[in-house]
MMTF fields as JSON, N, C-alpha, C and O atoms, coordinates in Angstrom:
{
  "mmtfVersion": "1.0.0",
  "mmtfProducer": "UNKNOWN",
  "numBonds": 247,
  "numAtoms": 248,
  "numGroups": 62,
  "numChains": 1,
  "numModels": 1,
  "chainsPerModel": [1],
  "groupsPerChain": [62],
  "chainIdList": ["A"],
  "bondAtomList": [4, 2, 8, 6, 12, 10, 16, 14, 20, 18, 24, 22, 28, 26, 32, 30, 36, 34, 40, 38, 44, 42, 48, 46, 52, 50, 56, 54, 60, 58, 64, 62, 68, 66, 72, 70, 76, 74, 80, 78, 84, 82, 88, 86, 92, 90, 96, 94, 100, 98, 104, 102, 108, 106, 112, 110, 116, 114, 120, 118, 124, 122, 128, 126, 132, 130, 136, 134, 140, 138, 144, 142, 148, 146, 152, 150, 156, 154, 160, 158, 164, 162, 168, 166, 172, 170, 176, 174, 180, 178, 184, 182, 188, 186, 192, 190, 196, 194, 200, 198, 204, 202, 208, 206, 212, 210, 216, 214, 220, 218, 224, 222, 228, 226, 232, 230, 236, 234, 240, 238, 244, 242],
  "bondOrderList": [1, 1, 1, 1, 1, 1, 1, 1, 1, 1, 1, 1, 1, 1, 1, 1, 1, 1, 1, 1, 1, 1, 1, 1, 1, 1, 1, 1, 1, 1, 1, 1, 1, 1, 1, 1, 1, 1, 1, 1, 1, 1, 1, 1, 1, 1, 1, 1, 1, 1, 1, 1, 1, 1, 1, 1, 1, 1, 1, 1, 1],
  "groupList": [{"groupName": "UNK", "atomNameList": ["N", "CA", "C", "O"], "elementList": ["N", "C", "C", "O"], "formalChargeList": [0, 0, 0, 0], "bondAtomList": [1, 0, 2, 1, 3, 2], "bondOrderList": [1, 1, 2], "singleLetterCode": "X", "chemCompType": "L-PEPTIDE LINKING"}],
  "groupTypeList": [0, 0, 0, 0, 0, 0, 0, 0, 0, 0, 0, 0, 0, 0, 0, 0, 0, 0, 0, 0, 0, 0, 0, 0, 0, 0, 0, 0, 0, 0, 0, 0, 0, 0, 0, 0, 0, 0, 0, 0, 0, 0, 0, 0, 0, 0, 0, 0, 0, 0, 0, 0, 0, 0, 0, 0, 0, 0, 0, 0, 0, 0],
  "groupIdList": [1, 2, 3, 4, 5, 6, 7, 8, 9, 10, 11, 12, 13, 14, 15, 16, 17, 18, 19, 20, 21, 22, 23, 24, 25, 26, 27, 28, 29, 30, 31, 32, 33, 34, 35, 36, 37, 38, 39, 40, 41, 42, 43, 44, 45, 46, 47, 48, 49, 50, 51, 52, 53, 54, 55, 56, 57, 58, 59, 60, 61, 62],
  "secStructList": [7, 2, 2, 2, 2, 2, 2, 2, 2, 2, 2, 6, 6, 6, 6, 7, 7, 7, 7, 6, 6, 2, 2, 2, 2, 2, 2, 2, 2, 2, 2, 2, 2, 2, 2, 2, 2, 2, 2, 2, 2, 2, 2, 2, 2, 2, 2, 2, 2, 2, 2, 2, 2, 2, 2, 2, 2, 1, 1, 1, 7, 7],
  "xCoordList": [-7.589, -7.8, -8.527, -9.492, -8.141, -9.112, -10.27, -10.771, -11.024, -11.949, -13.031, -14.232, -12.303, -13.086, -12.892, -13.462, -11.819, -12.489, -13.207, -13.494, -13.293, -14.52, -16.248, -17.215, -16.065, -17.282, -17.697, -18.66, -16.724, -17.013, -17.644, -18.622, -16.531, -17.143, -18.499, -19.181, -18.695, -19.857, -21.354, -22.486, -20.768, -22.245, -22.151, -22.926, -20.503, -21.439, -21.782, -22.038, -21.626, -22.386, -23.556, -24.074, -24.309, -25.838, -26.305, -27.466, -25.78, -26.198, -26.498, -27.467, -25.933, -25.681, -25.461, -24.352, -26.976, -27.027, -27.774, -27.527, -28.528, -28.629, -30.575, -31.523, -30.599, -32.006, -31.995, -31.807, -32.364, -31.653, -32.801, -32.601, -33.784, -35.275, -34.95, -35.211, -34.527, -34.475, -33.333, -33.696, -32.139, -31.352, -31.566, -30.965, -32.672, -32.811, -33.755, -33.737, -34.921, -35.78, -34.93, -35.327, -33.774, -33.259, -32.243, -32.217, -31.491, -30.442, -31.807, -31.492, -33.241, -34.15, -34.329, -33.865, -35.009, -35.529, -33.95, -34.017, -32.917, -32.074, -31.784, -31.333, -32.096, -31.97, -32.862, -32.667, -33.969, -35.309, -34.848, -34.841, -34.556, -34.268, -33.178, -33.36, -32.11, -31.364, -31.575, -31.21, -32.453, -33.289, -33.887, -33.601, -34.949, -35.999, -35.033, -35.239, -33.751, -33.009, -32.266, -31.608, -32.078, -31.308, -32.201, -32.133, -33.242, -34.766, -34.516, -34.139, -34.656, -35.202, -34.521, -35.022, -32.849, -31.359, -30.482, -29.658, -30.776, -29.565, -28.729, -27.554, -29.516, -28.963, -28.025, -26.834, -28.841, -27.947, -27.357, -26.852, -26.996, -26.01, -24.577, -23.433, -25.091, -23.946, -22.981, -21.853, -23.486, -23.05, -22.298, -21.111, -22.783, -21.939, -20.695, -19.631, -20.939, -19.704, -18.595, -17.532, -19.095, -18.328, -17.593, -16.729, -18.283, -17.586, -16.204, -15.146, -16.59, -15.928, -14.677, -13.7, -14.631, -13.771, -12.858, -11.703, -13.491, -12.653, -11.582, -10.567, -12.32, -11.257, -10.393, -9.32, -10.747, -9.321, -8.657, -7.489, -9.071, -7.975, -7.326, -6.104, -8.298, -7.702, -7.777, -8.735, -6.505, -5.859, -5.02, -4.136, -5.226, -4.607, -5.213, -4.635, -6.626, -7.738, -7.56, -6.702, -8.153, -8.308, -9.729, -10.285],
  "yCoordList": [-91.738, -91.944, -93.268, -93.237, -94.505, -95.695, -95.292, -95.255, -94.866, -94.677, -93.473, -93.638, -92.578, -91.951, -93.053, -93.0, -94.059, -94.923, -96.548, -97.423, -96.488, -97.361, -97.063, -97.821, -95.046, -94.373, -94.794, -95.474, -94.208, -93.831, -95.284, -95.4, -96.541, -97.761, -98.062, -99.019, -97.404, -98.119, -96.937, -97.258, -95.958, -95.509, -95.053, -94.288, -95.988, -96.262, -98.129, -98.676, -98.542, -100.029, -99.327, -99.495, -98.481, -98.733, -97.647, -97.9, -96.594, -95.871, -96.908, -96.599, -97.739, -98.517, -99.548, -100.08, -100.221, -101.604, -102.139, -103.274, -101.405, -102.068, -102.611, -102.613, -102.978, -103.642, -104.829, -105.23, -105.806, -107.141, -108.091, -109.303, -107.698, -108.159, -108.099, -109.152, -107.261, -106.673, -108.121, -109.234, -107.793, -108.568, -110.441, -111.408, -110.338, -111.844, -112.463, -113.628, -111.138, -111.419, -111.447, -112.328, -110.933, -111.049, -112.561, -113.136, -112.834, -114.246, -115.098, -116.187, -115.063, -116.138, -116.292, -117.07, -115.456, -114.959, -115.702, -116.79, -115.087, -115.745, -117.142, -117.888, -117.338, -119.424, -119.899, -121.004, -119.372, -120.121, -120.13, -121.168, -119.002, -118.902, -119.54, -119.941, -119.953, -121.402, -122.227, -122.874, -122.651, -123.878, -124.073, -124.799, -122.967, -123.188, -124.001, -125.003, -122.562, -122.85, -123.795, -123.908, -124.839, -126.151, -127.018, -127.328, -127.356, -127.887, -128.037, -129.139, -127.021, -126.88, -127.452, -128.173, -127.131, -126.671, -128.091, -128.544, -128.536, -129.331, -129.924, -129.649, -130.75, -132.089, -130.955, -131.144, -129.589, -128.798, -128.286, -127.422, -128.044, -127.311, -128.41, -128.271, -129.319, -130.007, -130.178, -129.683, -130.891, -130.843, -129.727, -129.915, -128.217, -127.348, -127.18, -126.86, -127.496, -127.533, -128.588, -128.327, -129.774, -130.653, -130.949, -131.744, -130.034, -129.291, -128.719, -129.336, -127.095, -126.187, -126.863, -126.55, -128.045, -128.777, -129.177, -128.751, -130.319, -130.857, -130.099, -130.488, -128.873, -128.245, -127.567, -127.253, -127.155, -126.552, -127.285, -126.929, -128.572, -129.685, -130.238, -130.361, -130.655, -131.904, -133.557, -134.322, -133.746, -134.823, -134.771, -135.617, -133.85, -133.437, -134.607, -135.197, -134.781, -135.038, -134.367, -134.766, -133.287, -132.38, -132.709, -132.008],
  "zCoordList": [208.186, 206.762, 206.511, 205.747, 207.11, 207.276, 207.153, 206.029, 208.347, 208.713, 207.3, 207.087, 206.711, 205.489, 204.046, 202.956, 204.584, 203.179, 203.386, 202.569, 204.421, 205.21, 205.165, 205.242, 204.944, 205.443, 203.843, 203.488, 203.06, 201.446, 200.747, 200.009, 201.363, 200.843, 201.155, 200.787, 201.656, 203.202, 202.071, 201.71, 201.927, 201.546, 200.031, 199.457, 199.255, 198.066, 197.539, 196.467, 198.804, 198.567, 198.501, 197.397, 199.344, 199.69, 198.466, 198.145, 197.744, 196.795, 195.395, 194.701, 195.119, 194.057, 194.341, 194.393, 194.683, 194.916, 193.463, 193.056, 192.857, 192.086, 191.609, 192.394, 190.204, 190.516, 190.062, 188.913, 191.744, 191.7, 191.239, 191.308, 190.856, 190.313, 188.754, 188.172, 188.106, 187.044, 186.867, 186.487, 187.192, 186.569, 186.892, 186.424, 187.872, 187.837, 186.892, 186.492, 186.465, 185.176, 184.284, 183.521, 183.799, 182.99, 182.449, 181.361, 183.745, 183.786, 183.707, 183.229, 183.983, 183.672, 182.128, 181.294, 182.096, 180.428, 179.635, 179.064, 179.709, 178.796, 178.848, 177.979, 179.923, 180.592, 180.034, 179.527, 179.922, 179.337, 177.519, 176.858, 177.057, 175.614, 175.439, 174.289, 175.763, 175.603, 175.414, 174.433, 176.523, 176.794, 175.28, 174.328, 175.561, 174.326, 172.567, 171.881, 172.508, 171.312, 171.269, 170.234, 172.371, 172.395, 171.495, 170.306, 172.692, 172.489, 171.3, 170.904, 170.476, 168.943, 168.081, 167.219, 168.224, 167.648, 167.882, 167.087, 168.863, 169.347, 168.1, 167.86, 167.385, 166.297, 165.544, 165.298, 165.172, 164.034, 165.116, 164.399, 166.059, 166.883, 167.042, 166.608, 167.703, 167.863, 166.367, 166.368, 165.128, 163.829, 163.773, 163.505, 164.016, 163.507, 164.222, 163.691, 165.905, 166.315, 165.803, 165.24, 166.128, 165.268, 163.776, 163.406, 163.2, 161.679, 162.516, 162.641, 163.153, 163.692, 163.861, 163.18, 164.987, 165.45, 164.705, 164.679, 163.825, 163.004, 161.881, 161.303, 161.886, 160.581, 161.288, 160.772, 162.82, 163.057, 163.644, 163.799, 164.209, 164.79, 163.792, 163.714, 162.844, 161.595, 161.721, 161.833, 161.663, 162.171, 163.48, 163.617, 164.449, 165.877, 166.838, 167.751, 166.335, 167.575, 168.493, 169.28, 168.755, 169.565, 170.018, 170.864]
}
């Protein structure tokens, strides 16, 4: 019984590997559009978190 779920693992690694091009254009493309929307965003990004923060900490200092 080992041995048929050794076989089974074994040939559905290689059926469904996957398209590993595809998903690395993809984790790029979204790294770059971060980037880009930091770049742009930062001053109003950080502010909004720091709103965020403060109203649900308060006076905690969290």
């Amino acid at each position: 019984m080992g041995l048929r779920v050794l076989a089974w693992l074994m040939t559905g690694m290689n059926e469904e590997r996957g398209d590993v091009p595809g998903w690395v254009l993809i984790v790029l493309m979204t790294s770059a559009l971060v980037v880009a929307i930091w770049g742009v965003a930062r001053g109003r990004l950080v502010a909004i978190v720091e709103t965020a923060l403060n109203t649900v900490c308060g006076s905690l200092g969290c």
